[in-house]
C-alpha positions in Angstrom: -0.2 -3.4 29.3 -1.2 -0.3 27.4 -3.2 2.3 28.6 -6.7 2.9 27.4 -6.1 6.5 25.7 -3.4 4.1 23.7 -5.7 1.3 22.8 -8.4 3.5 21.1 -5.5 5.8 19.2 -6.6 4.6 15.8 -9.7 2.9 14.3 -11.3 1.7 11.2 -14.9 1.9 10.0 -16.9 0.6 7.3 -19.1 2.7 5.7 -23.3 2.5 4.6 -23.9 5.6 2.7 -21.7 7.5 4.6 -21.9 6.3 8.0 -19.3 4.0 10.2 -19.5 0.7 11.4 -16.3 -0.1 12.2 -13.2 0.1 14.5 -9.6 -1.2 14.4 -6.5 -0.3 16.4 -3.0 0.0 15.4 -0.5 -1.2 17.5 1.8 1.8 16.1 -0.3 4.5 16.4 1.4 7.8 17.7 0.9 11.2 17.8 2.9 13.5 15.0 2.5 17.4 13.5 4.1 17.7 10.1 4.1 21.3 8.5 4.5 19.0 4.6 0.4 19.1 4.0 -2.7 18.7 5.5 -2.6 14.4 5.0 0.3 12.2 3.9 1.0 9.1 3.1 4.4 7.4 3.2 5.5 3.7 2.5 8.2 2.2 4.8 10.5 -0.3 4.3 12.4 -1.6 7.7 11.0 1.6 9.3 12.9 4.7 6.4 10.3 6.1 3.9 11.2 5.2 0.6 11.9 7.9 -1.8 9.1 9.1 -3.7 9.5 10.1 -7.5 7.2 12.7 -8.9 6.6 12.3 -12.7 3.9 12.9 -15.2 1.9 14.3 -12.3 2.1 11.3 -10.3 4.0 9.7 -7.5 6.2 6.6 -7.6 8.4 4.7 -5.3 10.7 1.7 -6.1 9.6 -2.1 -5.4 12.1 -4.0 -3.4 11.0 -7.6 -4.1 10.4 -9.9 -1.1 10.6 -7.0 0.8 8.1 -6.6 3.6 6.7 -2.8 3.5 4.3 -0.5 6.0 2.4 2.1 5.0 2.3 5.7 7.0 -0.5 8.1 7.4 -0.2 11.0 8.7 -3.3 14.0 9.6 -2.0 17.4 9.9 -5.4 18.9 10.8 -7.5 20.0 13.7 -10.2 17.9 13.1 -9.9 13.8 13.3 -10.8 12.2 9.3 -11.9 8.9 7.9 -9.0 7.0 5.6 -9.9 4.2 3.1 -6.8 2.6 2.2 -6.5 0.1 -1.2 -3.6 -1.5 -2.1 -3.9 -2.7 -5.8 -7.5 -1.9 -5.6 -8.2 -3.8 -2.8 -9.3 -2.4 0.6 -6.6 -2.9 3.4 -9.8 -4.3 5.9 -11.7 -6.4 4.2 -9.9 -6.8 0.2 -13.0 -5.9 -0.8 -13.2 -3.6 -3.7 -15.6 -0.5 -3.7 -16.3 2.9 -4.4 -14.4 4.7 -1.5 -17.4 6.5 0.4 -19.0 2.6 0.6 -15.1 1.1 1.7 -14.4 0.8 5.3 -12.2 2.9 6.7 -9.2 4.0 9.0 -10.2 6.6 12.0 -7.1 9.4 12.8 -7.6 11.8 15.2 -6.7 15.3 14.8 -2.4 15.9 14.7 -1.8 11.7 14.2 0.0 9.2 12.5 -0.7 5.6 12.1 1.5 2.9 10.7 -0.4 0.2 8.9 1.8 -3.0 8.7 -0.7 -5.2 6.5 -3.8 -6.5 5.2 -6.4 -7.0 8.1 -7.2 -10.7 8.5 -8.9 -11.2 11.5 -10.4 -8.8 14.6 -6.8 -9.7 16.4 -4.2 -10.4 13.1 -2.8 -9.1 10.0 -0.5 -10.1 6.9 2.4 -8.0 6.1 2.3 -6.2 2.7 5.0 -7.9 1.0 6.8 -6.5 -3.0 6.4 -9.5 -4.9 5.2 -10.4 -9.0 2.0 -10.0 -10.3 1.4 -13.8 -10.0 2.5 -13.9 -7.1 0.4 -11.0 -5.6 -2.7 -10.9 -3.4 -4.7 -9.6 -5.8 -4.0 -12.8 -8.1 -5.1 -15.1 -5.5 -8.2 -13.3 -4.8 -8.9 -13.3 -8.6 -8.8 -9.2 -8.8 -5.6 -7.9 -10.8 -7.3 -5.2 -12.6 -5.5 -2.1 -10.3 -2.1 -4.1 -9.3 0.9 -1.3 -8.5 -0.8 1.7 -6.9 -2.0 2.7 -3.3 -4.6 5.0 -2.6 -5.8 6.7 0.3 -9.1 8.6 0.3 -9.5 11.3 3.1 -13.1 11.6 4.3 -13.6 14.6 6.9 -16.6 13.7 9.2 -19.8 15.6 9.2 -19.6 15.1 13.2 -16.7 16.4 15.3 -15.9 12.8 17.0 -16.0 9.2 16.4 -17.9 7.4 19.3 -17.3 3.6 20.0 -20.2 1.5 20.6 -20.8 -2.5 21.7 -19.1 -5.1 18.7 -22.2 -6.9 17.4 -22.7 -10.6 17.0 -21.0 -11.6 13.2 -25.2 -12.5 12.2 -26.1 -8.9 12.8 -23.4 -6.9 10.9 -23.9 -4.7 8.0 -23.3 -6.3 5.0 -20.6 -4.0 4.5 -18.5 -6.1 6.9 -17.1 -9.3 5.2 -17.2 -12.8 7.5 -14.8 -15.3 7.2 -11.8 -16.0 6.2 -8.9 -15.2 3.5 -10.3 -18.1 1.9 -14.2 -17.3 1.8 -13.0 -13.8 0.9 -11.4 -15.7 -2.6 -14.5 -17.8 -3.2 -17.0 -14.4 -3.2 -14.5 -13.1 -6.2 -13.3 -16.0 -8.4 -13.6 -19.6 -8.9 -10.3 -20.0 -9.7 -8.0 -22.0 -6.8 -5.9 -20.1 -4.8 -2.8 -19.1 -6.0 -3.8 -19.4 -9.5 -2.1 -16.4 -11.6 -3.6 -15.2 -14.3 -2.9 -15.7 -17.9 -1.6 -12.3 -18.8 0.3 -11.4 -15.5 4.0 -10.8 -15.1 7.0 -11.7 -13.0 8.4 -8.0 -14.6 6.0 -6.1 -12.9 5.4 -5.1 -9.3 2.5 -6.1 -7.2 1.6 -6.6 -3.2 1.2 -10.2 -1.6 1.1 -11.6 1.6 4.0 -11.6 4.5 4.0 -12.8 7.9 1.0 -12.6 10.4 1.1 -10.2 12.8 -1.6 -9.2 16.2 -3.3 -6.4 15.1 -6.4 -5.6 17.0 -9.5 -4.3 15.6 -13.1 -2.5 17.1 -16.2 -1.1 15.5 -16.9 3.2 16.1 -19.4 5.2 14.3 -18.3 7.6 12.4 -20.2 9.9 9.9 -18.5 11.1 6.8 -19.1 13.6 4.3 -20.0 12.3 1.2 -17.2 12.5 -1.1 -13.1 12.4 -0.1 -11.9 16.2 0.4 -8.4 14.6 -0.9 -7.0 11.6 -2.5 -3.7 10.7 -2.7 -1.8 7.9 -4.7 1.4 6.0 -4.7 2.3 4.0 -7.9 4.8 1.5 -7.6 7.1 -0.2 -10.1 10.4 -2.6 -9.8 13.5 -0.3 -10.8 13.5 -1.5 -14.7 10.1 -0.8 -14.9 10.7 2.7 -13.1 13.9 2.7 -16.1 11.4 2.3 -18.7 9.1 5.1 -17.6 11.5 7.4 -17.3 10.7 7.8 -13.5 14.5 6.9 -12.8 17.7 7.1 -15.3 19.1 4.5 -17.4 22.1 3.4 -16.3 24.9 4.2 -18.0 27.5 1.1 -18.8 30.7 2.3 -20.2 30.6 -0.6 -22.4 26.7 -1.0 -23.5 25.6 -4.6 -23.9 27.6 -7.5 -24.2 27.1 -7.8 -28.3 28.1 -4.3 -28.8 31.0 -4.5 -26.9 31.7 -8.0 -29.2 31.4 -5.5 -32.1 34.2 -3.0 -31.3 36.7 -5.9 -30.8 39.8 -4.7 -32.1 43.0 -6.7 -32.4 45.6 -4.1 -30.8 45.2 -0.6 -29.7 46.9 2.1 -30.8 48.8 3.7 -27.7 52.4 3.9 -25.5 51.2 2.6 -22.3 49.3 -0.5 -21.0 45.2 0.3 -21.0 43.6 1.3 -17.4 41.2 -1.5 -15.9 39.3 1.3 -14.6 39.0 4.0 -17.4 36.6 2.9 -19.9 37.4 2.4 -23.7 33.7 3.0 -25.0 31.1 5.5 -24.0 
């Protein structure tokens, strides 16, 4: 059985004009000092950070699809910070999407590191952020695919030095801040549409987040009071390698041959030459 000091490493909170309500718990949490910047953010696939690609000012990773990925944060400072998470717009918590002083949040202390596996479904469970298509994407089913491909954290410092848990309240008396139900109700507050329903102009070409295996993650409610804008913001854009091609994020790749009808093209009858051609030196460039 854990300890308590390892039971209350991590939290989340959800916000009300800058103050806390919530608390969650991550299985993973441990303590880490990085000398890279004050917060990071890493995503994880089977444990390795993926490589980040810095282009036109921005950051950007390669999609694996059907690949099941975790997200790293990391606070470098003396002084423990709120962190609301989105994937594809969508809050990490609750898929709810907000401004991110109203979102709920993740609680580090000072000098830690959390690894966030999924999206929160329950007080005691999550689902695994899983690479997939547009239509196939979480976002999709809930009906909100307006911000698919990027991950944002927004770091809140707190205007008090300490988060400070308090009794979990009957689900009557939460804020409203604090979605009830389940992945279903959460789908029926944003769209009409069935679940599972992609929209008209989404792509299997493209990258977006859906849903992997369940998982116990336990949650609690702290209080928490934030300032009232995010000292730093940090983003992770995400693309499937053609896409990433296309962008100029990654190079093409070079075929000795180019594509197939070009290769037709420069069929030649017999080539000039004393010696039988090499298999592995190329003819074209």
């Amino acid at each position: 059985m854990k300890s308590m000091q390892t039971r209350f490493a991590a939290f989340f909170v959800v916000v009300l004009v800058g103050f806390a309500a919530l608390v969650g718990l991550s299985p993973q949490a441990q303590a880490q000092t990085s000398q890279r910047g004050a917060y990071e953010m890493e995503v994880l696939v089977d444990g390795a950070p993926v490589r980040q690609y810095m282009t036109r000012g921005a950051a950007y990773i390669e999609a694996l699809e059907g690949r099941e990925y975790s997200i790293r944060l990391t606070n470098n400072t003396s002084q423990p910070v709120a962190i609301a998470l989105s994937v594809d717009g969508l809050n990490t918590i609750d898929a709810r999407t907000t401004t991110a002083r109203e979102a709920s949040k993740w609680i580090l202390d000072p000098y830690q590191t959390i690894t966030l596996d999924g999206w929160q479904t329950g007080a005691d469970t999550a689902r695994r952020f899983l690479f997939t298509t547009e239509p196939k994407s979480y976002g999709a089913w809930i009906g909100q695919t307006r911000d698919l491909g990027i991950i944002t954290a927004a770091i809140f410092r707190p205007r008090q030095p300490r988060p400070t848990p308090y009794s979990m309240r009957k689900d009557s008396e939460r804020a409203p801040a604090a979605p009830q139900g389940n992945l279903s109700s959460l789908g029926a507050e944003r769209d009409q549409a069935a679940p599972n329903e992609p929209k008209a102009d989404l792509s299997d070409d493209y990258a977006a987040t859906g849903i992997g295996q369940e998982i116990g993650h336990t949650v609690r409610r702290v209080r928490f009071d934030t300032e009232p804008a995010p000292s730093t913001v940090l983003n992770v854009r995400y693309e499937f390698r053609e896409a990433l091609v296309r962008l100029g994020v990654l190079p093409r790749a070079q075929r000795p041959c180019g594509d197939p009808l070009a290769r037709r093209q420069r069929s030649r009858g017999f080539e000039d030459g004393d010696f039988a051609p090499d298999p592995y030196r190329p003819r074209c460039q």
